[in-house]
C-alpha positions as CSV (number, residue, x, y, z in Angstrom):
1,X,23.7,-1.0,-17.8
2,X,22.1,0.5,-14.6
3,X,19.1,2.7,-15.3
4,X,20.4,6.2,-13.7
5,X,18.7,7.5,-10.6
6,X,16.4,10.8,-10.7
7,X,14.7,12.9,-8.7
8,X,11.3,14.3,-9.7
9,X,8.5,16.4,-7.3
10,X,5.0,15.8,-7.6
11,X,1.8,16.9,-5.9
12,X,0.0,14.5,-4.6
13,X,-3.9,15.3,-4.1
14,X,-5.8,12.6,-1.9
15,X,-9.2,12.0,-1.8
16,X,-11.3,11.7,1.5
17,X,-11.4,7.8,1.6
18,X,-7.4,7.8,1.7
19,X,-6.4,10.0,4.4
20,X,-6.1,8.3,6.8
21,X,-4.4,5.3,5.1
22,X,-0.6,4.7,5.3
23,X,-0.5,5.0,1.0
24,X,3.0,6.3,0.8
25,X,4.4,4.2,3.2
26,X,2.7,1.3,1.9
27,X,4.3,2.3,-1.9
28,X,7.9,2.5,-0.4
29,X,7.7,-1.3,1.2
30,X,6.2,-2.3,-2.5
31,X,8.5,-0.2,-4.9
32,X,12.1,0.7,-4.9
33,X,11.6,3.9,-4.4
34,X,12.2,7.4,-1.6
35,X,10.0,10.0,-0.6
36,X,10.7,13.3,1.0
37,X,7.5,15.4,2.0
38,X,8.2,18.7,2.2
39,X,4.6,20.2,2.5
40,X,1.5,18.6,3.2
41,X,-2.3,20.0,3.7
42,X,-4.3,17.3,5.0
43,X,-8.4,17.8,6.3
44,X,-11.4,15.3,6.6
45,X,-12.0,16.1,3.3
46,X,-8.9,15.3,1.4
47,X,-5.4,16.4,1.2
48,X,-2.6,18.0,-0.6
49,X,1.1,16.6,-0.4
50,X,4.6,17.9,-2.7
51,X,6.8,15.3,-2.7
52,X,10.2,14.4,-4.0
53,X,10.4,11.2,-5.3
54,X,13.8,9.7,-6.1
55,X,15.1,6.4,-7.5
56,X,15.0,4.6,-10.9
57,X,12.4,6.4,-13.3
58,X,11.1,3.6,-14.2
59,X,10.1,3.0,-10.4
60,X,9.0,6.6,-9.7
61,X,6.5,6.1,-13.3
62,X,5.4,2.9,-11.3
63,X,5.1,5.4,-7.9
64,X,3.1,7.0,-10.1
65,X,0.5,4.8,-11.6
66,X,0.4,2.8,-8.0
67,X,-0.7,6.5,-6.6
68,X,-3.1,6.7,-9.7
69,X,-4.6,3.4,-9.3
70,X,-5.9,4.0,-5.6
71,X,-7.3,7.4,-6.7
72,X,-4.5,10.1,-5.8
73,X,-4.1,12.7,-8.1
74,X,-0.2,12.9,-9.3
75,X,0.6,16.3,-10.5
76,X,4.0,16.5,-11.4
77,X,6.2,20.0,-10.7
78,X,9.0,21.6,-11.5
79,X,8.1,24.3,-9.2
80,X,8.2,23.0,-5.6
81,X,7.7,26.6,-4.2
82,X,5.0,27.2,-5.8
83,X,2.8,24.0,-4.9
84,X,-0.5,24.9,-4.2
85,X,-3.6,24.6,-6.5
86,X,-5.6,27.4,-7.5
Protein backbone atom coordinates (compact mmCIF):
# COMPACT_ATOMS: atom_id res chain seq x y z
CA UNK A 1 0.00 0.00 0.00
CA UNK A 2 1.31 3.56 -0.93
CA UNK A 3 2.07 5.73 2.11
CA UNK A 4 -0.45 8.84 1.40
CA UNK A 5 0.97 12.14 0.52
CA UNK A 6 0.77 15.30 3.06
CA UNK A 7 1.54 18.56 3.30
CA UNK A 8 2.95 20.14 6.48
CA UNK A 9 4.63 23.97 7.00
CA UNK A 10 7.48 24.52 9.01
CA UNK A 11 9.79 27.34 9.90
CA UNK A 12 12.91 26.99 9.12
CA UNK A 13 15.55 29.13 11.16
CA UNK A 14 19.23 29.05 9.61
CA UNK A 15 22.20 29.79 11.21
CA UNK A 16 24.97 32.21 9.87
CA UNK A 17 27.30 29.56 8.43
CA UNK A 18 24.32 28.30 6.10
CA UNK A 19 23.04 31.19 4.34
CA UNK A 20 24.51 31.30 1.74
CA UNK A 21 24.45 27.52 1.03
CA UNK A 22 22.03 25.92 -1.49
CA UNK A 23 20.45 23.58 1.74
CA UNK A 24 17.06 23.25 0.40
CA UNK A 25 17.81 22.69 -2.91
CA UNK A 26 20.44 20.30 -2.06
CA UNK A 27 17.56 18.27 0.21
CA UNK A 28 15.06 18.15 -2.80
CA UNK A 29 17.98 16.40 -5.27
CA UNK A 30 18.57 13.93 -2.06
CA UNK A 31 14.91 13.26 -0.82
CA UNK A 32 11.60 12.78 -2.51
CA UNK A 33 10.32 15.61 -1.42
CA UNK A 34 8.61 19.64 -2.57
CA UNK A 35 9.07 22.84 -1.16
CA UNK A 36 7.14 26.01 -1.56
CA UNK A 37 8.67 29.10 0.30
CA UNK A 38 6.31 31.49 0.91
CA UNK A 39 8.24 33.95 3.31
CA UNK A 40 11.76 34.17 3.93
CA UNK A 41 13.91 36.74 6.14
CA UNK A 42 17.38 36.17 5.38
CA UNK A 43 20.63 38.70 6.87
CA UNK A 44 24.42 38.00 7.38
CA UNK A 45 23.48 36.84 10.52
CA UNK A 46 20.96 34.05 9.91
CA UNK A 47 17.64 33.61 8.45
CA UNK A 48 14.04 32.77 8.84
CA UNK A 49 12.12 30.66 6.09
CA UNK A 50 8.07 29.08 6.28
CA UNK A 51 7.89 26.49 4.15
CA UNK A 52 5.43 23.99 2.88
CA UNK A 53 6.78 20.74 2.61
CA UNK A 54 4.79 18.12 0.73
CA UNK A 55 5.28 14.39 -0.20
CA UNK A 56 5.37 11.08 1.78
CA UNK A 57 5.61 11.84 5.64
CA UNK A 58 7.99 9.67 6.11
CA UNK A 59 10.18 11.84 3.53
CA UNK A 60 9.19 15.20 5.01
CA UNK A 61 10.27 13.52 8.85
CA UNK A 62 13.60 12.74 6.90
CA UNK A 63 13.40 16.73 5.39
CA UNK A 64 13.26 17.16 8.74
CA UNK A 65 16.13 15.56 10.47
CA UNK A 66 18.37 16.24 7.16
CA UNK A 67 17.51 20.20 8.09
CA UNK A 68 18.28 19.23 11.81
CA UNK A 69 21.49 17.58 11.20
CA UNK A 70 23.21 20.59 9.33
CA UNK A 71 22.02 22.89 12.12
CA UNK A 72 18.51 24.49 10.92
CA UNK A 73 16.11 24.90 13.35
CA UNK A 74 12.68 23.04 12.08
CA UNK A 75 9.71 24.53 13.72
CA UNK A 76 6.76 23.10 12.62
CA UNK A 77 3.26 25.32 12.14
CA UNK A 78 -0.03 25.10 11.71
CA UNK A 79 -0.23 28.74 11.53
CA UNK A 80 1.51 29.88 8.29
CA UNK A 81 0.18 33.57 8.79
CA UNK A 82 1.46 33.94 11.71
CA UNK A 83 5.22 32.78 11.16
CA UNK A 84 7.42 35.02 12.83
CA UNK A 85 9.24 34.43 16.15
CA UNK A 86 8.91 36.53 19.03
Amino acid sequence: MAALKAARWARLIYPERLVELPVLCEMCSKLKVLVNVAHASIHNQGGEVLVLFSGKQDEINSAFEYLRNLGVTVEETTEPDNWRRG
